[in-house]
C-alpha positions as CSV (number, residue, x, y, z in Angstrom):
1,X,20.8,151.1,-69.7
2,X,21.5,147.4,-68.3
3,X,23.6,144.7,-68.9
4,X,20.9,143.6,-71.2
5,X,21.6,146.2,-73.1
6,X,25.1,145.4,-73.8
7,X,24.1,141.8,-74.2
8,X,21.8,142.9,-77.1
9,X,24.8,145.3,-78.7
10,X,27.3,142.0,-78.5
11,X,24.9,139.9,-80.3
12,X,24.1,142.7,-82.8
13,X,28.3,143.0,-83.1
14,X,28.2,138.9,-83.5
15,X,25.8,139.4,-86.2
16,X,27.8,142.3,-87.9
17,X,25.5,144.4,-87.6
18,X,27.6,147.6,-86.1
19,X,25.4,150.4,-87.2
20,X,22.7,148.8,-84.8
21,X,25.4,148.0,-81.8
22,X,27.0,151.5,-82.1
23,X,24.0,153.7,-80.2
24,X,23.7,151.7,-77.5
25,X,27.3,150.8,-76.5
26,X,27.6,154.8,-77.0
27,X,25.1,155.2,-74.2
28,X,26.3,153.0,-72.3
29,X,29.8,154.2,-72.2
30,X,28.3,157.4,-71.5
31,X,27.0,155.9,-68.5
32,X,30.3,153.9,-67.7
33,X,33.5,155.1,-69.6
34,X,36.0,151.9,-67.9
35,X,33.7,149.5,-68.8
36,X,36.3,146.9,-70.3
37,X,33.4,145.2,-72.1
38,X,31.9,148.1,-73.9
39,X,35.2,149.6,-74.7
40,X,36.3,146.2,-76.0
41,X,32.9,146.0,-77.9
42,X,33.1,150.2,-79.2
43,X,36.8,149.1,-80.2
44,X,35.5,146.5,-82.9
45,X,33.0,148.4,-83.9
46,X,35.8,151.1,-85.0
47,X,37.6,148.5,-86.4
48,X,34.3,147.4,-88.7
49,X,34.6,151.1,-89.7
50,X,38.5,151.5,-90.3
51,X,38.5,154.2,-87.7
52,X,42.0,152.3,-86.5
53,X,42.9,155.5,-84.0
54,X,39.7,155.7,-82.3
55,X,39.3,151.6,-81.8
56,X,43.2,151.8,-80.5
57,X,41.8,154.6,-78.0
58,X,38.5,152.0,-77.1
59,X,40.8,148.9,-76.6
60,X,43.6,150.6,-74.8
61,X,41.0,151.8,-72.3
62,X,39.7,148.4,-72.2
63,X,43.2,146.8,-71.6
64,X,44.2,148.8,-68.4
65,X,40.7,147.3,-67.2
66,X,41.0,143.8,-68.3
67,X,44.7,143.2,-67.9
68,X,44.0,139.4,-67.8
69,X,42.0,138.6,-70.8
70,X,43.6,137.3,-73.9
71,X,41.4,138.9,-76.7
72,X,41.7,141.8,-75.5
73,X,45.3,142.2,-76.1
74,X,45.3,140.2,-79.0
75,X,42.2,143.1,-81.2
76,X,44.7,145.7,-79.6
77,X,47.4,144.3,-81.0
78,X,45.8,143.6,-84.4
79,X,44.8,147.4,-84.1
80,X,48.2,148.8,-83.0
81,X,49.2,146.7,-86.7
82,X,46.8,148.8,-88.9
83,X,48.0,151.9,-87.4
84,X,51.6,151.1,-88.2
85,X,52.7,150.7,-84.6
86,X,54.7,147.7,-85.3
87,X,56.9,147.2,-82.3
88,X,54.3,147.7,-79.6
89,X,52.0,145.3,-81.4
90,X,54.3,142.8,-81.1
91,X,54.6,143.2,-77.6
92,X,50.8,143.3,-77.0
93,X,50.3,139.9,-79.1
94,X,53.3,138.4,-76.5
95,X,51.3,139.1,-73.8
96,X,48.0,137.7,-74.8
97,X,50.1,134.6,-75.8
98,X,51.7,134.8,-72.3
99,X,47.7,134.0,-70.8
100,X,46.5,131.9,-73.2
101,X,49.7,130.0,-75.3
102,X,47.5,127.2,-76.7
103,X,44.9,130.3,-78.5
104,X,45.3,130.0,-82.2
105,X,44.2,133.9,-82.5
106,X,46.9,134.9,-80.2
107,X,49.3,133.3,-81.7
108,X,48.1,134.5,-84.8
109,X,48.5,138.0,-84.2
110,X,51.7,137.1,-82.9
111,X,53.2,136.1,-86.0
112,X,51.2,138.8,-88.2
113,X,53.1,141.2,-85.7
114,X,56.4,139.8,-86.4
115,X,55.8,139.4,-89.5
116,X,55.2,143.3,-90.2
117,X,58.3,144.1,-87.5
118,X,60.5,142.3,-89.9
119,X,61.3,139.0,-88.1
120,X,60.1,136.3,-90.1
121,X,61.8,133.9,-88.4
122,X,59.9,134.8,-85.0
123,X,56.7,135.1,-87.2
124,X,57.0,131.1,-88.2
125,X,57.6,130.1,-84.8
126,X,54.1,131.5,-83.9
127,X,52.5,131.2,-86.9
128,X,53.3,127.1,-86.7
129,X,52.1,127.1,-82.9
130,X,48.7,128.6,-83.9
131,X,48.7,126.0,-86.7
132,X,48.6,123.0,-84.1
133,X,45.6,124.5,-82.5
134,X,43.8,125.2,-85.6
135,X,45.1,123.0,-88.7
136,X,42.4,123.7,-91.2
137,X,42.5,127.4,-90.7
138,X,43.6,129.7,-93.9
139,X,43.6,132.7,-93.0
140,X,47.3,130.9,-90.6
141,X,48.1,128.9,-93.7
142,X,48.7,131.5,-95.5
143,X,50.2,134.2,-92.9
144,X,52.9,131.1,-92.8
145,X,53.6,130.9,-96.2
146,X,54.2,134.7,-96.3
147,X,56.6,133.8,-93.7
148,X,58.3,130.9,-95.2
149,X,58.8,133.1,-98.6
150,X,60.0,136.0,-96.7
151,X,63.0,133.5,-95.4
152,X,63.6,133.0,-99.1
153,X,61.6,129.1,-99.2
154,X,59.3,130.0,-102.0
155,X,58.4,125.9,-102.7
156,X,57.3,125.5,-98.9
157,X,55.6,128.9,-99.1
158,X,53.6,128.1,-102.5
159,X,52.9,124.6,-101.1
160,X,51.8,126.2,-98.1
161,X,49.8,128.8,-99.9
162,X,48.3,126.3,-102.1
163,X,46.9,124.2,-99.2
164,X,45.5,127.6,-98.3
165,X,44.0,127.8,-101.1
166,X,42.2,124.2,-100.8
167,X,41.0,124.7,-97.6
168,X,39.5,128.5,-97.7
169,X,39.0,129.0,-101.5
170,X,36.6,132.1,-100.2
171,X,39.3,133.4,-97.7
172,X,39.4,136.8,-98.5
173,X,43.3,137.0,-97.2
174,X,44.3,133.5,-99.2
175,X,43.0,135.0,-102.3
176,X,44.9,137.8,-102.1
177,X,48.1,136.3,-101.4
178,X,47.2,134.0,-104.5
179,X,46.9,136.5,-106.9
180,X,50.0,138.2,-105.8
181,X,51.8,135.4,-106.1
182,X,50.7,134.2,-109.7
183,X,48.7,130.9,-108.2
184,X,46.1,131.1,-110.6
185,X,46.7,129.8,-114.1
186,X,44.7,132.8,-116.0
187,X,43.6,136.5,-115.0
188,X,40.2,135.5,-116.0
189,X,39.6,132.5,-113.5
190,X,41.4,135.0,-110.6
191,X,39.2,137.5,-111.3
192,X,35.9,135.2,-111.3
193,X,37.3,134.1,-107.4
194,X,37.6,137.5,-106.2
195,X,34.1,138.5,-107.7
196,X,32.8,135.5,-105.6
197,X,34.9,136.6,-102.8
198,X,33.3,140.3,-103.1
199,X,29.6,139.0,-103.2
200,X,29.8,138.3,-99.4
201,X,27.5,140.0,-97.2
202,X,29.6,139.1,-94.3
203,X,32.7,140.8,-95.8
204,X,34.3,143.8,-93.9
205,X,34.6,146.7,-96.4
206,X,37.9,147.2,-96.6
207,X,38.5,143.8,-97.1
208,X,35.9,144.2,-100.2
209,X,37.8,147.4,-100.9
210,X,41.1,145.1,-101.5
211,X,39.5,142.2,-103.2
212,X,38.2,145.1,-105.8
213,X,41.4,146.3,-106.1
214,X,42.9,143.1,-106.7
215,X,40.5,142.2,-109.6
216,X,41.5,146.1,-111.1
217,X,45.1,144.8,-111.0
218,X,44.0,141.9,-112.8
219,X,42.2,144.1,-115.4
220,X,45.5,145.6,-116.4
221,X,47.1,142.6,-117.6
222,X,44.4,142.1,-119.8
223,X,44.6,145.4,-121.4
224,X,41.4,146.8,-120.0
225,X,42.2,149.9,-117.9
226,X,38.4,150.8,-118.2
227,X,37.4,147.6,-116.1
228,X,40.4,148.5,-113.9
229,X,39.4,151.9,-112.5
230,X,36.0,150.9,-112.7
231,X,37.3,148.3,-109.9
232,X,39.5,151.2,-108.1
233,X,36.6,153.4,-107.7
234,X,33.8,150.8,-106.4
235,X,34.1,150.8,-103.0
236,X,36.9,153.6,-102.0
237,X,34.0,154.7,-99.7
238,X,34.1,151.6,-97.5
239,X,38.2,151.7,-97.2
240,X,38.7,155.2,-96.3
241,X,36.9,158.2,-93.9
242,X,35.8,160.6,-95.0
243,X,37.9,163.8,-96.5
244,X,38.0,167.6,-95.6
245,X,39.5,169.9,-97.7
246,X,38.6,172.8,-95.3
247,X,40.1,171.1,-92.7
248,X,43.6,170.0,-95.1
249,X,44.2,173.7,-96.1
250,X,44.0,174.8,-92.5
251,X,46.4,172.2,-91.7
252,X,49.1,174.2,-94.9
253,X,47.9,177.5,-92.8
254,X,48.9,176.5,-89.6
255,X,52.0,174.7,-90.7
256,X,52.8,178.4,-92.3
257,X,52.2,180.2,-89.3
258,X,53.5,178.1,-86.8
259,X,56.8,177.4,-88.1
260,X,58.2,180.8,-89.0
261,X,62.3,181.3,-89.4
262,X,61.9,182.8,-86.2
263,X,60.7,179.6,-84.2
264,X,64.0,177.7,-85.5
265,X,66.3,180.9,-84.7
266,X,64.9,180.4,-81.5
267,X,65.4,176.3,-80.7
268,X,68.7,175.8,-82.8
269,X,70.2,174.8,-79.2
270,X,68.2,171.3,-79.3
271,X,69.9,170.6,-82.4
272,X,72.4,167.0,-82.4
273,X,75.9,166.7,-83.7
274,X,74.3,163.3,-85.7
275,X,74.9,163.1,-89.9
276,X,73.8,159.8,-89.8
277,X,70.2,160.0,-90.7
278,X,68.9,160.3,-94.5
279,X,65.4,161.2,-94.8
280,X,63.9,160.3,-97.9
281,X,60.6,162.5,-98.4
282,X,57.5,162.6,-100.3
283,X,54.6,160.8,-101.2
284,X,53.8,157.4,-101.0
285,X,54.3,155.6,-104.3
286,X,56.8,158.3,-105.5
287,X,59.9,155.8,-105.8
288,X,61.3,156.2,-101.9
289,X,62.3,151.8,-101.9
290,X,63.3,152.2,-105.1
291,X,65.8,155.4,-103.9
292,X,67.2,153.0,-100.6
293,X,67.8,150.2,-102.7
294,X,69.8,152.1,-105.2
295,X,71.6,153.9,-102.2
296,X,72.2,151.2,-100.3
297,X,74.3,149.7,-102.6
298,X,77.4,152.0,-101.2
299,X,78.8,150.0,-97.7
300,X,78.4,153.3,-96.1
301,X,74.4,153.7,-95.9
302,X,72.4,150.8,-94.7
303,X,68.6,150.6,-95.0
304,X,66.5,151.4,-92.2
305,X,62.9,150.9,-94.1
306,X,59.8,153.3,-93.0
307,X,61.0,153.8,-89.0
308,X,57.6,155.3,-87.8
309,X,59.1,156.3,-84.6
310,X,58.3,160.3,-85.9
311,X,55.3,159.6,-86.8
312,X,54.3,158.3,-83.3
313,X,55.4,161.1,-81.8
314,X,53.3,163.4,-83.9
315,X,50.3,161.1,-83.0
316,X,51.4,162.1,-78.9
317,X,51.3,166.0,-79.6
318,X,48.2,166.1,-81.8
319,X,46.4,163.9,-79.6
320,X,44.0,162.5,-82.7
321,X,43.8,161.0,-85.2
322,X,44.5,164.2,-87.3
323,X,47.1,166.8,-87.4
324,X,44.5,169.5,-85.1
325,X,45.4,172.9,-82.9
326,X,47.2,170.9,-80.4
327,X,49.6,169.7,-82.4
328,X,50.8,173.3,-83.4
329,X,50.4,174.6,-79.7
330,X,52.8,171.3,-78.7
331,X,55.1,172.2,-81.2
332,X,55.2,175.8,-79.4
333,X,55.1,174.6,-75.6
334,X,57.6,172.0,-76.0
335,X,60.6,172.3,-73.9
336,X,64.3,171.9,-74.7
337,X,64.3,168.9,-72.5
338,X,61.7,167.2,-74.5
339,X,63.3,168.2,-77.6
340,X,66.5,166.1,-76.7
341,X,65.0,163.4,-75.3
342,X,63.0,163.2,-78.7
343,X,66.6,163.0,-80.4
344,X,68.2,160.5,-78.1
345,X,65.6,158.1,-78.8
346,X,65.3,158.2,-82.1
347,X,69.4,157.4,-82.3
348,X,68.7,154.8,-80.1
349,X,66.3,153.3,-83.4
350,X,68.6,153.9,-85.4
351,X,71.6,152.2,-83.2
352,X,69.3,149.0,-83.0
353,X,68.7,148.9,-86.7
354,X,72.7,148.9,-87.1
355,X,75.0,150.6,-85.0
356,X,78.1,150.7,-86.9
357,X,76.7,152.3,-89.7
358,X,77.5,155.5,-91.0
359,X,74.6,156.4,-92.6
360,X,70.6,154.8,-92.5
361,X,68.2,155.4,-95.0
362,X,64.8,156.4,-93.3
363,X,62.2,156.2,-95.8
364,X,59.0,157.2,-94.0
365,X,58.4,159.3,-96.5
366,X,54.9,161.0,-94.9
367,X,57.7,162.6,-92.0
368,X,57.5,165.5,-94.5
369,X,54.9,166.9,-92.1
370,X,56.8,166.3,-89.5
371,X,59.9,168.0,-91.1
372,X,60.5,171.1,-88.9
373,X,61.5,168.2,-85.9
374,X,63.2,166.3,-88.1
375,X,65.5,169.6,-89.7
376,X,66.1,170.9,-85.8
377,X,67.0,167.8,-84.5
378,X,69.1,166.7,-87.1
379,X,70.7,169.6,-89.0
380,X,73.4,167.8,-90.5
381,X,71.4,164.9,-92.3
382,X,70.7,164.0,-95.9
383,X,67.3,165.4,-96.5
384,X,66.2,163.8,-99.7
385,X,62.9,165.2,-101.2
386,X,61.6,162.4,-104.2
387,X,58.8,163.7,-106.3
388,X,56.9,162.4,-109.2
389,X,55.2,163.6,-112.4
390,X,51.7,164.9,-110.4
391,X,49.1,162.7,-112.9
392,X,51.5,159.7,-112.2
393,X,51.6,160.5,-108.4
394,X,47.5,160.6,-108.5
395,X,46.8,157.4,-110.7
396,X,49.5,155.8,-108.8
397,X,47.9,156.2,-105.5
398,X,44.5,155.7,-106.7
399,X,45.3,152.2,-107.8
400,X,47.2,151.5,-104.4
401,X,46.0,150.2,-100.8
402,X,46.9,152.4,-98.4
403,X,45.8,152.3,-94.4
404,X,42.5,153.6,-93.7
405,X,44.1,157.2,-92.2
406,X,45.5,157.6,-95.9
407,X,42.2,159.0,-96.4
408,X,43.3,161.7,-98.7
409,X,43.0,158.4,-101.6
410,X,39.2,158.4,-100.9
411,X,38.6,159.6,-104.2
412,X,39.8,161.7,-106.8
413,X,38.8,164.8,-106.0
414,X,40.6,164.3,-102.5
415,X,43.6,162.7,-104.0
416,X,44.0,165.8,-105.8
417,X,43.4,167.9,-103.0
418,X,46.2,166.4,-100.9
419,X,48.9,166.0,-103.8
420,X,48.7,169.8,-104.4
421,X,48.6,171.0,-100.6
422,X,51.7,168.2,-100.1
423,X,53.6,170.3,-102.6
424,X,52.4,173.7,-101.2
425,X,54.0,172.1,-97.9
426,X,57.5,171.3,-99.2
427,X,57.4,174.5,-100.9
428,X,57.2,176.1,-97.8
429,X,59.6,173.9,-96.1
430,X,61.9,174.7,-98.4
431,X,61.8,178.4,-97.9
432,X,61.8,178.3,-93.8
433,X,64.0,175.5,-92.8
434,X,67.9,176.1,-92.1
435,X,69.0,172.4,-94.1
436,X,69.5,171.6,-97.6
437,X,67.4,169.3,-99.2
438,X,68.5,167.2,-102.6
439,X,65.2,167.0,-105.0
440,X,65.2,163.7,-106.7
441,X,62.7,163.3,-109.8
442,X,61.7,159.7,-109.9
443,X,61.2,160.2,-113.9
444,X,65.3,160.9,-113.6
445,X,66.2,158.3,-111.4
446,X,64.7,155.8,-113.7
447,X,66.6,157.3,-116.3
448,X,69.9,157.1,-115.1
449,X,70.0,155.6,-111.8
450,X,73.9,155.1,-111.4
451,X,73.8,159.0,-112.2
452,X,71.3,159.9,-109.6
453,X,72.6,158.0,-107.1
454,X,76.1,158.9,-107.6
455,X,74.9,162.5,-107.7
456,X,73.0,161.9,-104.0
457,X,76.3,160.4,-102.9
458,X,78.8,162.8,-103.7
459,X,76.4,166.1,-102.3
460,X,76.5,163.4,-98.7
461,X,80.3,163.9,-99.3
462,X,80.5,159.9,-99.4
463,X,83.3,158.7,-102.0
464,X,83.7,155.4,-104.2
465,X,81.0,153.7,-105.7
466,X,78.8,150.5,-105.2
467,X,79.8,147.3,-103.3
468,X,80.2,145.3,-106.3
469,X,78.3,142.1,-104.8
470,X,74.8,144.3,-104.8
471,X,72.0,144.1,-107.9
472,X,73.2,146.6,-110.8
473,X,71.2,149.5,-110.6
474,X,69.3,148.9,-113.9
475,X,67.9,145.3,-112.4
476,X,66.4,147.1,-109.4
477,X,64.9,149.6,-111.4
478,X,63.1,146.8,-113.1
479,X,62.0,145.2,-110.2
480,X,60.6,148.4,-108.4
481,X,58.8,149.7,-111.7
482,X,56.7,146.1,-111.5
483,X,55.3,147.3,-108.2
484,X,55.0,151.0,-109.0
485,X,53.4,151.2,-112.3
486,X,50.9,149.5,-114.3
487,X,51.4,146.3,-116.3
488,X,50.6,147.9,-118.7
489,X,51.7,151.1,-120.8
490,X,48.0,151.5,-122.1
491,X,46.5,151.4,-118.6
492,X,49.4,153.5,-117.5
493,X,48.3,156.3,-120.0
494,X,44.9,155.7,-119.4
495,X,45.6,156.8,-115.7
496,X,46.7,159.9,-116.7
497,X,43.7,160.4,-118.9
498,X,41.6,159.3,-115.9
499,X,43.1,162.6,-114.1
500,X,43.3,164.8,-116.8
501,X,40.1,166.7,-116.2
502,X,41.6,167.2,-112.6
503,X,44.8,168.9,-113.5
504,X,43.3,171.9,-112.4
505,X,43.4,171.0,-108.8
506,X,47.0,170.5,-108.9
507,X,47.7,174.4,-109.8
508,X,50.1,175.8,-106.4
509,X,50.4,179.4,-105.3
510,X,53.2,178.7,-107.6
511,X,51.9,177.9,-110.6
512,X,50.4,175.0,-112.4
513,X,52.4,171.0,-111.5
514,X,55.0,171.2,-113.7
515,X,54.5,167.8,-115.7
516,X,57.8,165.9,-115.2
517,X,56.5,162.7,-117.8
């Protein structure tokens, strides 16, 4: 292979033609595996596929090659974003705005990074610079009006957003943000944009993926949850690899065999002294910002949001992009030095998300598979496990965008798969580890939400009630049950239907899900 043959998988890349550029950048990495250019060039094609891990492996590799090239940094840092590595994205977008500080796309990244990390103050600053080098750009336009509306400037940020929408009315990212934010004046004329939008052939899949999903959204205001799951289901395959159930139940095995009463008896000296931490566990779209925001209404517990420092550490012991032997064989091997060092730095997160607090929230709530680290590090914490009504779980996820390595939501079959090995998990945890755990049904919480959270409260030992300045707990109920379930009650029942003939799947070694609705 030459250098005409990377020249021919670059222009093929250019052309978005990946399947064509993957062979031969494959052979010639083979050939030369700290090639910057054709692990720059494997990277994006990773990307095109949403396999975020392995394109972060490519462009790291290319990175310690080509420490002085802007774009390199800047698709690593873009990467490092989709893989939920927030804080070192933002420090990979600094330094490809450190080389080039008039590139719009590095300062782009810049701001998306802040943005993500929380600092939309920082992300305005860098969002406005790449602005000045590319005015007429949409895709900027309207990463700066996310920014102005998350400093609370909602006129600037819809006058932002609709200049956005003026200048890229086919901007996949624009329309998005549009229809989130209510810019169109009927469902029906949103719906015919993102159908546009959708046609494409340019479009990267799991942008199509989100467009589609959008337009289902859409669907369920208008009282047709047919056309909405119609939209959920159309192009799942583009979003999300591929599923293995065989590989999944292994996973529940290993977990089982690894992580006996024996292996804590044995490590109970790495344990800390530190109450501080409350882990809220579970599923995604099970309630867990809901549960913060209602708990964070005491002045003792502050919120620290989904901290992903555990989740990175899981990613170093497995060593890919799934939970595989050598995460269980780290998990035996690792030392009591490690161990601590583990636990210092995660109270150093939670000292720079507030240190005078008494308690933070930590609402990562996929850590569950993490949980025999979390329970010997942190004995004394608030372990809180928030579960939903099965069905609900299922349409709830199915009708959600989650990060490509979410690929358990691939389709229903897999969705179903993971929902009932996720509760065979915490079933187990629940027998093994040496902590309590509170169960919190989200059905319940919606109920009585004062109740629950007083209940949560008083088994922390915490006394007194809400700061009276925060929301009343029945306004942020209604404000998380907009983002959680459908529009609509039909298309919320209609979700359940759509699983129904999958309630099977859910059966444990326990029995069938119990239905919670």
């Amino acid at each position: 292979m030459t250098s005409d043959a990377l020249e021919q998988a670059i222009t093929f890349i250019e052309d978005r033609d990946y399947a064509a550029a993957e062979p031969l950048l494959l052979k010639l990495h083979e050939a030369d595996p700290s090639n910057a250019r054709v692990n720059y060039a494997l990277g994006l094609v990773a990307m095109a596929a949403n396999e975020f891990a392995m394109a972060l492996g490519f462009l790291e590799m290319a990175a310690r090659v080509a420490t002085q090239q802007p774009f390199v940094f800047t698709a690593l840092s873009e990467t490092l974003l989709k893989v939920g590595d927030t804080a070192n994205a933002v420090e990979t977008a600094r330094r490809a705005v450190s080389m080039a500080p008039s590139s719009a796309s590095a300062q782009q990244a810049l701001g998306e990074a802040y943005l993500a990390d929380g600092r939309p103050v920082m992300a305005r600053a860098a969002l406005t610079e790449a602005l000045k080098q590319a005015p007429d750009n949409a895709a900027i336009l309207t990463r700066l009006s996310q920014a102005e509306r998350a400093l609370g400037e909602k006129e600037a940020a819809d006058l932002r957003l609709k200049a956005a929408l003026e200048t890229g009315p086919n901007e996949p990212e624009t329309l998005l943000e549009a229809v989130g934010q209510g810019l169109f004046t009927d469902t029906g004329s949103a719906r015919a944009a993102l159908e546009k939008a959708m046609e494409s052939a340019a479009l990267p899949g799991e942008t199509r993926f989100r467009l589609s999903m959008a337009a289902g959204h859409l669907a369920e205001r208008e009282e047709d949850p047919e056309a909405a799951f119609a939209h959920y289901g159309k192009y799942r395959a583009l979003a999300y690899p591929p599923y293995e159930k065989k590989r999944r139940s292994w996973q529940i095995d290993a977990y089982r065999q690894t992580f006996t009463r024996e292996y804590f008896m044995e490590r109970f000296s790495v344990a800390t002294q530190n109450a501080r931490p409350v882990f809220i566990l579970g599923l995604p779209s099970s309630g867990a910002a809901l549960l913060e925001d209602l708990l964070t209404r005491h002045r003792k517990l502050t919120a620290g949001g989904e901290v992903p420092y555990f989740d990175l550490v899981g990613r170093q012991l497995r060593v890919d992009p799934h939970i595989t032997p050598t995460y269980f064989q780290g998990a035996l091997r690792l030392p009591e030095k490690e161990f601590k060092r583990i636990g210092r730095g995660y109270q150093k997160v939670l000292d720079g998300i507030d240190q005078k607090a008494a308690h933070i929230v930590h609402r990562m709530v996929t850590d569950y598979e993490h949980l025999w680290l979390l329970a010997l590090l942190f004995p004394r914490a608030t372990f809180i496990h928030i579960r939903r009504d099965p069905l609900d779980t299922c349409a709830g996820l199915y009708r959600t965008v989650l990060p490509a390595h979410h690929n358990y939501n691939a389709s229903e079959e897999s969705l179903v798969h993971h929902v009932r090995t996720y509760r065979d998990l915490m079933a187990f945890w629940q027998e093994v580890l040496p902590i309590e755990m509170t169960t919190v049904n989200y059905e319940d919480l919606i109920a009585d939400p004062d109740g629950e959270t007083r209940r949560i409260w008083a088994a922390m030992g915490i006394e007194g009630g809400p700061d009276p300045k925060m929301d009343d707990p029945v306004s942020i109920v209604a404000r998380h049950r907009a983002e959680l379930e459908p529009a609509s009650g039909q298309a919320a029942e209609w979700g359940r239907k759509h699983f129904q003939p999958f309630a099977d799947g859910l059966k444990t070694a326990a029995g069938p899900a119990k239905v919670l609705h």
